[in-house]
C-alpha positions as CSV (number, residue, x, y, z in Angstrom):
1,X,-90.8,-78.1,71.1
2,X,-88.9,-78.1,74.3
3,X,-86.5,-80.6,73.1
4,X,-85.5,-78.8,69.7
5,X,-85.0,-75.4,71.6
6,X,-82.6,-77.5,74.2
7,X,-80.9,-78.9,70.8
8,X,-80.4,-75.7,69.2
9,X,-78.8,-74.5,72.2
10,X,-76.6,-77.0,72.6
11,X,-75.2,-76.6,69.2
12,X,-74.5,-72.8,69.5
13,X,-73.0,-73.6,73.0
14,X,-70.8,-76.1,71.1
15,X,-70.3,-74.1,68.6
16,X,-69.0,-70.4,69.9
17,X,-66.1,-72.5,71.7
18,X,-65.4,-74.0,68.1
19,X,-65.9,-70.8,66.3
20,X,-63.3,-69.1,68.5
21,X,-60.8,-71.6,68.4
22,X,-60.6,-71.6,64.4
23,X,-60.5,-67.7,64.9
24,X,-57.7,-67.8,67.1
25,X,-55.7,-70.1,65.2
26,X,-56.0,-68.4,62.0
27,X,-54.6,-65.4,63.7
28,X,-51.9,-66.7,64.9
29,X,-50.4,-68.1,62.0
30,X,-47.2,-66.2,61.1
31,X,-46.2,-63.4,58.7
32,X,-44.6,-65.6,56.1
33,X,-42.1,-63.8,53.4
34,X,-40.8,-66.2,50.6
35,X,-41.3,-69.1,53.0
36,X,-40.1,-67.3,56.7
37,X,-41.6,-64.6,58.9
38,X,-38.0,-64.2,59.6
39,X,-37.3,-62.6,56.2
40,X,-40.6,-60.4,56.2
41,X,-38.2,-57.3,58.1
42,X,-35.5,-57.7,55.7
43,X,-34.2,-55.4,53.1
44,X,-34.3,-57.5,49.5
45,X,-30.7,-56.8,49.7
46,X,-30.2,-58.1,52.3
47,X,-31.6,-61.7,51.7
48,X,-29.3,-65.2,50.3
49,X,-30.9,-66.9,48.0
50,X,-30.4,-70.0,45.9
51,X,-30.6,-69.7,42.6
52,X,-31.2,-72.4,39.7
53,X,-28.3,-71.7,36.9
54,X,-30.6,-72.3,33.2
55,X,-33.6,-72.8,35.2
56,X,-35.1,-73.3,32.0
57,X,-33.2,-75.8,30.4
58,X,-34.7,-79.5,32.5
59,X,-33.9,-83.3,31.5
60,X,-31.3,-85.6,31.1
61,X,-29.3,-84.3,28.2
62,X,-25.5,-83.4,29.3
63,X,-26.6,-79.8,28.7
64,X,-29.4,-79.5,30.8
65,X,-28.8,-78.1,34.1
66,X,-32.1,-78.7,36.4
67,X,-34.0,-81.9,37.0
68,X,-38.1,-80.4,37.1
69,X,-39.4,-77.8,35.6
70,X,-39.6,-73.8,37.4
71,X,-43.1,-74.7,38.9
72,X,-41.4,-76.9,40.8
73,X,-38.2,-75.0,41.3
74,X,-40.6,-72.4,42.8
75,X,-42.6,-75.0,44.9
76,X,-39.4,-76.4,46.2
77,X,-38.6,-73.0,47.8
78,X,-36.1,-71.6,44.9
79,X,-37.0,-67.9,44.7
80,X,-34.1,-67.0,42.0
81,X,-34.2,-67.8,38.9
82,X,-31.7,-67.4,36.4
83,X,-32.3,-68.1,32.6
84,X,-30.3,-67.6,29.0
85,X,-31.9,-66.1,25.8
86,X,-31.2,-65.9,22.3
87,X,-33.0,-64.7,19.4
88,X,-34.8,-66.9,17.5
89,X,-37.1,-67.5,14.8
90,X,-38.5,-63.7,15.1
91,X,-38.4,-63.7,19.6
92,X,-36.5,-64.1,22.4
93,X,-36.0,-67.5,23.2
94,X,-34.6,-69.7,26.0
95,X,-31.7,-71.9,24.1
96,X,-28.6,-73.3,26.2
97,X,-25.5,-71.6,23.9
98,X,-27.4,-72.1,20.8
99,X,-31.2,-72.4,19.5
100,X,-30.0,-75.2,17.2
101,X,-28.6,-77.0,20.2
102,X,-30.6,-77.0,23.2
103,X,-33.7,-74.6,22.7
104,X,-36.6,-74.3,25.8
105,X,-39.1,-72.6,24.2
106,X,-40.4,-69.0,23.5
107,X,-39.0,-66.1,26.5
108,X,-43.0,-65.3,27.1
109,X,-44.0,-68.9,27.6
110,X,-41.5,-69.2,30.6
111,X,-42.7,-65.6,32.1
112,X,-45.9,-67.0,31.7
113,X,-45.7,-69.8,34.0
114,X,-44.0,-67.5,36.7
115,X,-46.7,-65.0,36.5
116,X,-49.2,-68.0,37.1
117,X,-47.3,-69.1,40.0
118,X,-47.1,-65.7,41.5
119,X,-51.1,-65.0,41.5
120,X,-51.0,-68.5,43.6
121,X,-48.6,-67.3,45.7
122,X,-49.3,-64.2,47.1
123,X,-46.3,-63.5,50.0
124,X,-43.5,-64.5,48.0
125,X,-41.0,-62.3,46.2
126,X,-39.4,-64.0,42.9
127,X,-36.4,-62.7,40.9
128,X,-35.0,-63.1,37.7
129,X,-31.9,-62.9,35.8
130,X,-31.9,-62.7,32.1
131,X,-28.5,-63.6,29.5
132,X,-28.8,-61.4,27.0
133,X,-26.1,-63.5,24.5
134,X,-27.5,-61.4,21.4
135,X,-26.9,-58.2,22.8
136,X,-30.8,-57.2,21.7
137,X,-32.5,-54.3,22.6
138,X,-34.0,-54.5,26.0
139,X,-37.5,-53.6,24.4
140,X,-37.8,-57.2,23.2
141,X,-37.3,-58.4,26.8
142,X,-39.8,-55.8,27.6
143,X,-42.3,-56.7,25.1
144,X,-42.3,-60.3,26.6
145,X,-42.9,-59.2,30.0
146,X,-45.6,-57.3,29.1
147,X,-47.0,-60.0,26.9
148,X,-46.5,-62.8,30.1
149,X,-48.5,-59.6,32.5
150,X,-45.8,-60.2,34.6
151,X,-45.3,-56.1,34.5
152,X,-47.7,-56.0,36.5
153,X,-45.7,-57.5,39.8
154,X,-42.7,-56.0,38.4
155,X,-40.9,-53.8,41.1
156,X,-39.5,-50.5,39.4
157,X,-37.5,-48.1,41.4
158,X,-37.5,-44.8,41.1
159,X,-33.6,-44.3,40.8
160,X,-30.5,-46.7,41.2
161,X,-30.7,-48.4,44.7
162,X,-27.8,-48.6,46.9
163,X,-27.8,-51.5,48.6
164,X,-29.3,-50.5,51.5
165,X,-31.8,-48.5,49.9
166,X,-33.8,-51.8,49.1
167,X,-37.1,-52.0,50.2
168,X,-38.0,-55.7,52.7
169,X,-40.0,-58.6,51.6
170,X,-43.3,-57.2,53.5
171,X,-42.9,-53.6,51.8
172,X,-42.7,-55.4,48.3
173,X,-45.3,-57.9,49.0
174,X,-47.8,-55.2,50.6
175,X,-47.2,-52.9,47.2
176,X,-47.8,-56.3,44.6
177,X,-44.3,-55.2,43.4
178,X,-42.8,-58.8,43.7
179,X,-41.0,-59.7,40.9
180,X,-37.8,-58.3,40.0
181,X,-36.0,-58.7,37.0
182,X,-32.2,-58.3,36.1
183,X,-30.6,-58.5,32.4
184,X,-26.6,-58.6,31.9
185,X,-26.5,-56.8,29.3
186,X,-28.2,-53.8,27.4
187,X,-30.5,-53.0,30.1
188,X,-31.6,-49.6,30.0
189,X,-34.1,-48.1,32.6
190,X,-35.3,-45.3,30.2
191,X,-36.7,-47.4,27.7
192,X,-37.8,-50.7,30.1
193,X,-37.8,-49.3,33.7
194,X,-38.4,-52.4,35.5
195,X,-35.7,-54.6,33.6
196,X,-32.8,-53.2,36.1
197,X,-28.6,-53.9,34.7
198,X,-27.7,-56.6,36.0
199,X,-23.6,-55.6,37.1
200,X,-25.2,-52.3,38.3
201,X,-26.2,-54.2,41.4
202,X,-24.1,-57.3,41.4
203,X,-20.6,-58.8,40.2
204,X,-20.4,-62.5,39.5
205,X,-17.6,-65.0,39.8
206,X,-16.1,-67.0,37.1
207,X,-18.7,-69.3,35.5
208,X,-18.0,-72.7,33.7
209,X,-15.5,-73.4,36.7
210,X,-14.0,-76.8,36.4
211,X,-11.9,-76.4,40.2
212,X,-14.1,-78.9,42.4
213,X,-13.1,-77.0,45.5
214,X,-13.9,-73.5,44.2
215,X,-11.0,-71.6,45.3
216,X,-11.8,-68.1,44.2
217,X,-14.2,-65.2,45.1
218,X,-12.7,-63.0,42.6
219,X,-15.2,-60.7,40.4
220,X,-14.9,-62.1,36.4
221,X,-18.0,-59.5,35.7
222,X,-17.2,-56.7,36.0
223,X,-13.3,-56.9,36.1
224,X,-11.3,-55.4,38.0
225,X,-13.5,-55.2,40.8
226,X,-12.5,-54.1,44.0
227,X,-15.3,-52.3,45.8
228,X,-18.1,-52.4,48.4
229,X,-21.3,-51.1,46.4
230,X,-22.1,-54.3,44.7
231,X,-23.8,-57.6,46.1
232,X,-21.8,-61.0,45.4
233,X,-23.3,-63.2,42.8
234,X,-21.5,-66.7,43.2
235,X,-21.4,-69.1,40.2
236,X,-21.8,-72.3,42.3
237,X,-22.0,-75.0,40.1
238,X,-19.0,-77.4,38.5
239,X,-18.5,-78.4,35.0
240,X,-16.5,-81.0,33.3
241,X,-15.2,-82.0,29.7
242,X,-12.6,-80.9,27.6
243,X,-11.8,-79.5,23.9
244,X,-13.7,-76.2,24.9
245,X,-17.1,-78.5,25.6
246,X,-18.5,-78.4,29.2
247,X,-21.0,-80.2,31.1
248,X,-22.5,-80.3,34.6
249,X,-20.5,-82.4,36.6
250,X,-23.8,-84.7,38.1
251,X,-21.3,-87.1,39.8
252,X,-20.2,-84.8,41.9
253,X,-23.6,-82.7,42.9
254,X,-23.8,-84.4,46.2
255,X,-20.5,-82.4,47.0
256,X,-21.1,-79.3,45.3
257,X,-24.6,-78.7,46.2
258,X,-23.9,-79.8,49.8
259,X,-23.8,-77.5,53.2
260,X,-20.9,-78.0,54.6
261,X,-17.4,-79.4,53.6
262,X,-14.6,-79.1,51.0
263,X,-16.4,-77.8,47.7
264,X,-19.4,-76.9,49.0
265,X,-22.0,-74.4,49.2
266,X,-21.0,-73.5,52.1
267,X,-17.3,-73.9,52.2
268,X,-17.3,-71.0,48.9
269,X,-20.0,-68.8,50.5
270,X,-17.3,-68.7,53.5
271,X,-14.7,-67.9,51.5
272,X,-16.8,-65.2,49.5
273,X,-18.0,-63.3,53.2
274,X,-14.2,-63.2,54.0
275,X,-12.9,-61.9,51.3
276,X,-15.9,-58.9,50.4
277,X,-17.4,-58.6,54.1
278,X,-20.5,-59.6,52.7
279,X,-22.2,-62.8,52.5
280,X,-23.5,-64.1,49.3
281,X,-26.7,-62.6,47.7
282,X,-27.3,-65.2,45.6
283,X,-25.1,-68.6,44.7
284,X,-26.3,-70.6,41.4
285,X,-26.6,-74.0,41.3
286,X,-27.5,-76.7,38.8
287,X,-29.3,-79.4,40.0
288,X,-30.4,-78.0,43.0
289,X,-32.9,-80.6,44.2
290,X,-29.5,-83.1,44.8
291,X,-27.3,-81.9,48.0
292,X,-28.5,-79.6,50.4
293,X,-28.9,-76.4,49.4
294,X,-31.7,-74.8,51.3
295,X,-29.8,-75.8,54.4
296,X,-27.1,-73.8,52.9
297,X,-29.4,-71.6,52.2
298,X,-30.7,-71.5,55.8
299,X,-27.3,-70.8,57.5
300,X,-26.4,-67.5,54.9
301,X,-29.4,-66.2,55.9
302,X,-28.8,-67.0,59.9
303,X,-32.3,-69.3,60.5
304,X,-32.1,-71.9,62.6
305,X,-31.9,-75.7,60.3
306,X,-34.4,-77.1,61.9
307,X,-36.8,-74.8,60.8
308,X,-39.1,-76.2,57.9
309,X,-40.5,-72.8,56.4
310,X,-43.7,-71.6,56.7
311,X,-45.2,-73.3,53.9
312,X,-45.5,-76.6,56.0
313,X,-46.8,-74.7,59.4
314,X,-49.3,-73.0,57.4
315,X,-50.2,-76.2,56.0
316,X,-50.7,-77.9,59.1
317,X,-52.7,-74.8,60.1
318,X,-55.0,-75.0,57.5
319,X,-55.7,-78.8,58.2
320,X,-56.4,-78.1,61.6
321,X,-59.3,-74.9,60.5
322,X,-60.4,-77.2,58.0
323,X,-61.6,-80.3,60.6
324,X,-63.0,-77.6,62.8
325,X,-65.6,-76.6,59.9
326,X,-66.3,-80.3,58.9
327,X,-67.1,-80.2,63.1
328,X,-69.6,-77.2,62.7
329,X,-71.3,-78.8,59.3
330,X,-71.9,-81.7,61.2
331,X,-73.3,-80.3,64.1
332,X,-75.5,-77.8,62.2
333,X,-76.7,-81.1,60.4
334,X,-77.7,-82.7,63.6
């Protein structure tokens, strides 16, 4: 009897040391917003983000523009999304040009899989940009949300934001309001209030560029542009063909999509801050999985490059509480 009662307390003499370590750890582990605790202070607005240009649109065709699907995209650390509807056999549906062409599927199925992602993914802030090449009403795109129960993370604000009325990461992720949603054209807050006009908070370079080194900054949408109340959104990605039929040029990703250098990520978003005083808010890529474009990413948004995001320290973290309760089940099986 004597030896069980010295057993029992060696375990719980072993195990308060144990208990308090796991404890301690798992409070430690930072505040992570969209991958950085970094970000977690930061006004939306004030964030650079990577896009994928047709996120929807994935393979090997000449008119597909990503290499995996958005789950990945979203995995992989890409928080914007950009995608091109058309309407199609009775709904919205995601077709590159034309629905004959190159069509993706229904609107709803690819809302779908980010609202599944998002419920797995509870500190991360995702937006989207819609094409709305049939100029439909934005009542369809609001139908589809609502069919995907992606309304329910949708962030709706009460009035037309100027830029720095944008709430941070931590705000948006605290209230569930997570996803926001932008459409180019026909938006229309009274009708869909959470489906926000696109060039009402952004102008966007010329798209389709074929000039490898990316020369201008200048607004195409809307044109003229000239002011300051607008965040840069930065068609990044190069094309090539002729007779009025473009492609993604792949051969030259490596450059495009890299950091730093002539025709680069970096070299444009440069030339973009000098010209409108204001870094990037979002640059589009195809393809972004060749190159280097969270390093990009990483120096818009001032982080240091040899940080690796929070998703692998609060991996590690997790490994580490998980041996420490395999330690306690074994001891309490002694």
């Amino acid at each position: 009897m004597a030896n069980r009662k010295q057993l029992y307390t060696m375990r719980l003499l072993v195990l308060f040391p144990l208990l308090f370590a796991a404890s301690t750890i798992a409070s430690t582990i930072p505040q992570a917003c969209n991958g950085y605790s970094a970000l977690c202070s930061r006004k939306w607005s004030n964030i650079s983000q990577i896009g994928t240009h047709d996120s929807a649109f994935v393979g090997i065709s000449p008119f597909d523009n990503q290499a995996v699907d958005i789950t990945k995209q979203l995995n992989a650390g890409i928080r914007f999304l950009q995608a091109q509807t058309h309407y199609f056999l009775g709904q919205l549906y995601l077709c590159h040009t034309s629905c004959i062409l190159r069509p993706a599927g229904p609107l709803v199925d690819y809302l779908t899989e980010i609202k599944k992602w998002l419920d797995k993914n509870p500190n991360e802030v995702v937006t989207l940009l819609l094409t709305n090449g049939d100029r439909k009403s934005v009542s369809l795109f609001g139908g589809a949300i609502t069919s995907s129960a992606l309304n329910t993370y949708a962030y709706t604000p009460t009035k037309k934001l100027a830029i720095d009325e944008w709430p941070t990461l931590q705000e948006m992720i605290t209230s569930g309001k997570r996803f926001v949603v932008f459409l180019d054209y026909l938006a229309d807050t009274t009708l869909v209030p959470y489906v926000l006009d696109e060039f009402q908070y952004f102008f966007e370079t010329a798209f389709d560029t074929t000039d490898s080194s990316f020369s201008s900054c200048d607004s195409d949408r809307p044109k003229p542009y000239t002011g300051s109340d607008l965040l840069p959104l930065i068609n990044h990605y190069l094309d090539v063909g002729a007779e009025g039929i473009l492609v993604p040029d792949r051969l030259a990703l490596k450059t495009t999509n890299a950091a730093t250098g002539k025709g680069s990520i970096g070299a444009q978003a440069d030339l973009c801050t000098n010209q409108w005083k204001r870094k990037p808010r979002v640059m589009l890529v195809d393809f972004f999985d060749t190159g280097n474009v969270f390093a990009a990413q990483k120096t818009l948004n001032g982080l240091p490059l040899a940080t690796s995001g929070s998703w692998k320290a609060i991996s590690q973290t997790s490994n580490i509480i998980s041996f420490f309760i395999v330690m306690l089940i074994s001891l309490c099986a002694l």
